[in-house]
DRENSEBA-441008 format. One line per field, with one value per atom (N, C-alpha, C): residue number from 1; x negated, y negated, z negated. Coordinates in steps of 0.05 Angstrom, whole numbers. Last residue first. Example, Ala and Ser with C-alpha at 12.3 -4.5 7.8 and 13.67 -1.06 7.14 Angstrom:
// residues 2
num	(2, 2, 2, 1, 1, 1) .
px	(-257, -273, -258, -264, -246, -264) .
py	(45, 21, -1, 114, 90, 66) .
pz	(-142, -143, -157, -156, -156, -156) .
This chain:
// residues 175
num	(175, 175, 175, 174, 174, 174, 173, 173, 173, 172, 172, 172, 171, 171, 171, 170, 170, 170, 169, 169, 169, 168, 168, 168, 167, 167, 167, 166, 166, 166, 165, 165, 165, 164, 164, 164, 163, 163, 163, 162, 162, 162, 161, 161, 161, 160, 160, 160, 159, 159, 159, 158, 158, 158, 157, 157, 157, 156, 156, 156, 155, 155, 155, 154, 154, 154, 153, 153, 153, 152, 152, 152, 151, 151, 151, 150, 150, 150, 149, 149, 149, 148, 148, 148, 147, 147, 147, 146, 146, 146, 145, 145, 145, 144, 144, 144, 143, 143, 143, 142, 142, 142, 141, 141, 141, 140, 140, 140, 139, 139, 139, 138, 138, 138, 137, 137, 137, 136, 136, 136, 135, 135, 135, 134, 134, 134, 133, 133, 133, 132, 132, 132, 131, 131, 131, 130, 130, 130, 129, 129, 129, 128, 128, 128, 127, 127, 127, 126, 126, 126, 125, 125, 125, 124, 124, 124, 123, 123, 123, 122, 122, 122, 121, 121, 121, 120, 120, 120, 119, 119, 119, 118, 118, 118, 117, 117, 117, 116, 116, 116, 115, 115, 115, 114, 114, 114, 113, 113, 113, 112, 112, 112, 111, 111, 111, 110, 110, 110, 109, 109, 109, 108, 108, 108, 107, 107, 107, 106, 106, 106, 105, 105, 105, 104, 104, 104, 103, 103, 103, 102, 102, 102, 101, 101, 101, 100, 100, 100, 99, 99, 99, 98, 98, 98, 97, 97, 97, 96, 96, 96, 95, 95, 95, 94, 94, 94, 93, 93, 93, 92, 92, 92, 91, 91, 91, 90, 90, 90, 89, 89, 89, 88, 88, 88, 87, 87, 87, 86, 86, 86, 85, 85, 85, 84, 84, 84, 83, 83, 83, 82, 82, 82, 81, 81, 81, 80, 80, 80, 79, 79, 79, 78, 78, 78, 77, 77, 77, 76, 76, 76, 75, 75, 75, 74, 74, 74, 73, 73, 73, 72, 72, 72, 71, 71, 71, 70, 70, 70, 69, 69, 69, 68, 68, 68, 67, 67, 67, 66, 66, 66, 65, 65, 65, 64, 64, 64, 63, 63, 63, 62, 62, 62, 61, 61, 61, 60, 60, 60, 59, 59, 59, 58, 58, 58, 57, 57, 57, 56, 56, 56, 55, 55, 55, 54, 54, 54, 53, 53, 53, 52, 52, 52, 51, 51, 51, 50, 50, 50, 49, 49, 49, 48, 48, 48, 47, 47, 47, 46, 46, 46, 45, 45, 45, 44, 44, 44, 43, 43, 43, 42, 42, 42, 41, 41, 41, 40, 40, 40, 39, 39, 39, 38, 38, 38, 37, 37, 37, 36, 36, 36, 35, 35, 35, 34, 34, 34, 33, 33, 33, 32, 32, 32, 31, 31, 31, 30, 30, 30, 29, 29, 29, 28, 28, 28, 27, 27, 27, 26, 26, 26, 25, 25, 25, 24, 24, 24, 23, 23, 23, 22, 22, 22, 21, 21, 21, 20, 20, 20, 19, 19, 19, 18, 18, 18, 17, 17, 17, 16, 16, 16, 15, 15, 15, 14, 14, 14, 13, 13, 13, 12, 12, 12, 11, 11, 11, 10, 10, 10, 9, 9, 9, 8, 8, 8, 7, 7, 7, 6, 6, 6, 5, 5, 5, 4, 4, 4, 3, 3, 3, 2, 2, 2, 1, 1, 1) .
px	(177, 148, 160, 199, 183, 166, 228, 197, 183, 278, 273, 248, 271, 286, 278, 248, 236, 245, 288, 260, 253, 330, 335, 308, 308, 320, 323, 300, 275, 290, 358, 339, 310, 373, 389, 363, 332, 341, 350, 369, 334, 331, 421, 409, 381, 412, 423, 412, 399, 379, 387, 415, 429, 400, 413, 420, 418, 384, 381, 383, 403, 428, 420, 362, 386, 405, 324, 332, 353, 311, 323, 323, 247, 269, 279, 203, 218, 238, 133, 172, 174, 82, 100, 124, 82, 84, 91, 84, 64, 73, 125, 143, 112, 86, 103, 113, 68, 52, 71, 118, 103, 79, 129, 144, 134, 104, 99, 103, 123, 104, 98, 177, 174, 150, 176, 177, 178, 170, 146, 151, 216, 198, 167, 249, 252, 235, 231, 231, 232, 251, 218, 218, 303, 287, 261, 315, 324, 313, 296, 279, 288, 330, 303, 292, 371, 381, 344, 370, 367, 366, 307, 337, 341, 244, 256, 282, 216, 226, 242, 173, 178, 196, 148, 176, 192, 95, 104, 132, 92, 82, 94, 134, 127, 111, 154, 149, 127, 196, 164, 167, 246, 243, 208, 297, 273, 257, 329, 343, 323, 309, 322, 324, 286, 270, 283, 338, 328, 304, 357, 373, 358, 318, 319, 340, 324, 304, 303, 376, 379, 349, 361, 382, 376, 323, 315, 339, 332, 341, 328, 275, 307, 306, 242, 261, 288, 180, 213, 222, 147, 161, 184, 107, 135, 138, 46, 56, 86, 10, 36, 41, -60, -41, -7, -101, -112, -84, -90, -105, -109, -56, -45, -65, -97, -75, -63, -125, -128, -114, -82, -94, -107, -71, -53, -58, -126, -117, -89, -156, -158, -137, -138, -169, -151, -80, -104, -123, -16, -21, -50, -17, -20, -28, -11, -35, -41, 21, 8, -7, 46, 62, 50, 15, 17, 25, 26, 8, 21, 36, 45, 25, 21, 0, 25, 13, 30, 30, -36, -28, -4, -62, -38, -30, -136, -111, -91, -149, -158, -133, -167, -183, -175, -138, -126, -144, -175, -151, -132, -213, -216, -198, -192, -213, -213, -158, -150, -170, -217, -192, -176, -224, -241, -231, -182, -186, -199, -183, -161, -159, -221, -219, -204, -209, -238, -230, -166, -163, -190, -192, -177, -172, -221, -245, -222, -181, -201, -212, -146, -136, -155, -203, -183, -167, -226, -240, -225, -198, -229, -231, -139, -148, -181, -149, -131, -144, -159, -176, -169, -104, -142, -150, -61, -71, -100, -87, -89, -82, -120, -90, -98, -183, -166, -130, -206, -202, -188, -215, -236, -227, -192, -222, -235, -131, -155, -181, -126, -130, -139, -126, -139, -151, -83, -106, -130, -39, -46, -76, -45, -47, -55, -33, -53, -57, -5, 5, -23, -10, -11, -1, 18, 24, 11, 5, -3, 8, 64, 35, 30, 105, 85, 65, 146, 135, 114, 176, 194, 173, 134, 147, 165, 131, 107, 114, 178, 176, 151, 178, 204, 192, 149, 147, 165, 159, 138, 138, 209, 209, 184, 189, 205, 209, 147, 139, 165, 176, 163, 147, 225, 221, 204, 221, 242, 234, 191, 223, 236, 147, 154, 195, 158, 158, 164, 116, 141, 138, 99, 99, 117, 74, 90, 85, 36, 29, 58, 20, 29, 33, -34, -18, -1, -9, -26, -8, -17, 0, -18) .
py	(-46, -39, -21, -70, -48, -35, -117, -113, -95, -100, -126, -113, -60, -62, -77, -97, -70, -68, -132, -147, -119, -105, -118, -129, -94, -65, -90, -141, -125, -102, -160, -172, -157, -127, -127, -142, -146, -112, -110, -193, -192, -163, -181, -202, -195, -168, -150, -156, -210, -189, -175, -268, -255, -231, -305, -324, -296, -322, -311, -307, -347, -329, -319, -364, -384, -369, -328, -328, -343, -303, -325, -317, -300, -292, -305, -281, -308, -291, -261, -253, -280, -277, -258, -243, -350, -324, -300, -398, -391, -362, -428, -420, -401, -455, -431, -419, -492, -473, -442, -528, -524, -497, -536, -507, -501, -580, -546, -529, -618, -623, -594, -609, -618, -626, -600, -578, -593, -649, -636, -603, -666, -684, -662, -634, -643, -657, -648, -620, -627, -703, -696, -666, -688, -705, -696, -656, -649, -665, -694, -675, -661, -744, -747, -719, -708, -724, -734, -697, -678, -685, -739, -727, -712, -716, -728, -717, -700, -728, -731, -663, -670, -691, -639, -649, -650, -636, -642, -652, -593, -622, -642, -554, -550, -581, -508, -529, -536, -449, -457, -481, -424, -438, -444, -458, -440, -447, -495, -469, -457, -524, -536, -525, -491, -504, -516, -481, -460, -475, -529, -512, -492, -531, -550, -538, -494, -491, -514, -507, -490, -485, -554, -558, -533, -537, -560, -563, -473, -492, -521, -423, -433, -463, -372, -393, -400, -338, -337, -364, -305, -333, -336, -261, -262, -293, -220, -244, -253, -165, -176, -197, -181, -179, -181, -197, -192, -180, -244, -224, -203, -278, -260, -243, -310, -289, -275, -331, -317, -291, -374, -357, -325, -400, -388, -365, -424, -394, -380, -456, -432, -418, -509, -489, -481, -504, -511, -499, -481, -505, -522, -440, -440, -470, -461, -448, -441, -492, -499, -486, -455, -458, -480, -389, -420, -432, -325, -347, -379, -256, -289, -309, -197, -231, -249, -123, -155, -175, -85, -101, -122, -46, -42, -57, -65, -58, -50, -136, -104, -101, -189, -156, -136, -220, -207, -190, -238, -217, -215, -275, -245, -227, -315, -284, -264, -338, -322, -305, -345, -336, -316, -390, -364, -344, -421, -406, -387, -438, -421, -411, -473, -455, -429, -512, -498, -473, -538, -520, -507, -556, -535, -520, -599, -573, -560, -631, -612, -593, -645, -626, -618, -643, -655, -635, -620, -625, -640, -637, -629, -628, -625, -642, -655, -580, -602, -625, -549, -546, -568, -557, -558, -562, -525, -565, -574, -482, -494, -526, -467, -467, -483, -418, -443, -450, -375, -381, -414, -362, -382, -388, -317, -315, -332, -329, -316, -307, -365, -381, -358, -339, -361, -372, -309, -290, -315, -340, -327, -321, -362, -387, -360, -309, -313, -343, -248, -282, -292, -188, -212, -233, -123, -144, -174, -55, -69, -100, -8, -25, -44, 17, 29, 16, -17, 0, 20, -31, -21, 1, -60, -37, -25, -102, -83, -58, -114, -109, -95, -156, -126, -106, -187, -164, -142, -209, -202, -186, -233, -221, -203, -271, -248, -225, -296, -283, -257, -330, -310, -286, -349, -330, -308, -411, -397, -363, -447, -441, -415, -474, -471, -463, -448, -472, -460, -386, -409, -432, -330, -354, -371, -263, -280, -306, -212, -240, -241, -151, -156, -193, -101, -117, -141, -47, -70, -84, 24, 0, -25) .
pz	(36, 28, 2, 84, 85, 64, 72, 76, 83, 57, 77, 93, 22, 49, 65, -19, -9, 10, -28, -17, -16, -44, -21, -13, -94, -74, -46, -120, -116, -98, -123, -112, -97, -161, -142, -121, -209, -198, -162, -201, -200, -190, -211, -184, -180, -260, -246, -220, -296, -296, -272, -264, -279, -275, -211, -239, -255, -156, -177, -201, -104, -117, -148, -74, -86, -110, -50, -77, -95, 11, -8, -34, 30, 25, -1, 88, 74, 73, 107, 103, 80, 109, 131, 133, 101, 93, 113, 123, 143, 135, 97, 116, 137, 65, 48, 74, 93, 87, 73, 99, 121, 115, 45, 58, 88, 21, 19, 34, 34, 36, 38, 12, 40, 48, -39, -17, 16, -63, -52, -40, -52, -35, -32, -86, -45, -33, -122, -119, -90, -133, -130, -122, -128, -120, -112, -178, -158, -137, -221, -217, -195, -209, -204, -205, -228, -203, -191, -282, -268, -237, -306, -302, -290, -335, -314, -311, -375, -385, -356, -341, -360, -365, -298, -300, -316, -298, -280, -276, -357, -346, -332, -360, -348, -345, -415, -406, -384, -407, -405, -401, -401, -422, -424, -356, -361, -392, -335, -363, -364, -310, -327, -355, -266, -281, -310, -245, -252, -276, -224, -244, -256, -189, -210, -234, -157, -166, -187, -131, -147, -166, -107, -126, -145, -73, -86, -108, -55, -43, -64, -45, -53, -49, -21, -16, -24, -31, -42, -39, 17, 8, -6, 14, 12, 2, 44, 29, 33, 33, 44, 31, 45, 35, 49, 79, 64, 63, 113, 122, 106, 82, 98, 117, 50, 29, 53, 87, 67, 63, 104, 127, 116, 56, 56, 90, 37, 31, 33, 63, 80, 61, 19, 31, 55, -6, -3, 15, -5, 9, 9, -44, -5, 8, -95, -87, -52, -108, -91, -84, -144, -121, -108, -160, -167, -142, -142, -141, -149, -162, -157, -157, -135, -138, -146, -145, -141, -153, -122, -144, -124, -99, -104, -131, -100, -83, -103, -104, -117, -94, -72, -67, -81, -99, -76, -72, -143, -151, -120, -120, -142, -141, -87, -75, -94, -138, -111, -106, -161, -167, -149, -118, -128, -140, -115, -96, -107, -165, -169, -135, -172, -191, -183, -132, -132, -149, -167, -135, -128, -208, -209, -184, -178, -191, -205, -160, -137, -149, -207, -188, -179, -264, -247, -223, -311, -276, -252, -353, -354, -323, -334, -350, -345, -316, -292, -313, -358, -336, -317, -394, -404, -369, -350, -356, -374, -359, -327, -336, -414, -399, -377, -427, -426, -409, -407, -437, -442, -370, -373, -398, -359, -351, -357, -370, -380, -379, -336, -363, -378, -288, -288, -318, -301, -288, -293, -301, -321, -321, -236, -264, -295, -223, -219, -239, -248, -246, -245, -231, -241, -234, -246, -235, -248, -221, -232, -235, -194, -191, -211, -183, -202, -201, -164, -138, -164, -203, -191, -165, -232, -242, -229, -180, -193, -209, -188, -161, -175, -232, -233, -205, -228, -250, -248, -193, -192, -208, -215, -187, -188, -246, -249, -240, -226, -238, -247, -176, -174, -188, -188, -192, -184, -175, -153, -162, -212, -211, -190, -158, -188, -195, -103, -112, -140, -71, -63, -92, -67, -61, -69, -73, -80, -73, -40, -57, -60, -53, -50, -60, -17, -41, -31, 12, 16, -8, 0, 0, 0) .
């Protein structure tokens, strides 16, 4: 089995997804922001902090090269992580990569009720965070849309959906 990446915009389930799809195929599953803060022993805002965005995007390509070489693992990657370097050309030589696509409304719903604080969208209403969600998927999805399957997720409210979800992204995918 070729491994497997995850994609798409903060919120749209890729760690869920990721986790259920790794236990669902018998494979290993990281979160590559996780994968990141344990090798260096720090949280991705420490490191954004201390090097700024370029010497985190430095960080988290290398990164990337690390953990898309093993085999029969499933990747979520940080939702800019395609949109730097080479690595969304990368991640598809290497890997099956899956764009999970949802809409700027529902991914703000989703961020809302999530319970990780997230920096980036902090203190902001729901009408500004539905906003900014649209502005930087419209910077993104030109790279998210490079993946070698796109699939929706608008629908993902419930454990069952997710279940339900991982049988329909095996189908889809082949995998």
């Amino acid at each position: 089995m070729k491994s497997i990446i995850l994609l798409g915009y903060m919120g749209a389930g890729k760690t869920t997804i990721g986790h259920a799809l790794a236990k669902d195929l018998g494979v290993q599953f990281y979160d590559l922001d996780w994968y990141i803060e344990m090798r260096f022993h720090k949280t991705v805002a420490q490191i954004f902090q201390e090097r700024g965005e370029e010497g985190f995007r430095e960080i988290e390509r290398n990164m990337l090269h690390e953990v898309a070489e093993f085999e029969n693992v499933v990747i979520s990657c940080g939702g800019g992580t395609p949109c730097f370097f080479d690595n969304m050309d990368y991640m598809n030589s290497l890997c099956t990569t899956i764009y999970l696509k949802a809409s700027a409304e529902v991914l703000s719903a989703h961020l809302k009720m999530g319970r990780v604080v997230r920096p980036l969208i902090v203190g902001k209403s729901e009408e500004e965070l539905t906003a900014y969600i649209q502005e930087m998927l419209n910077t993104r999805e030109p790279f998210y849309m490079k993946a070698k399957h796109i699939f929706d997720v608008d629908l993902l409210n419930s454990r069952e959906k997710v279940d339900e979800s991982v049988k329909m992204l095996r189908d889809a995918t082949g995998i």
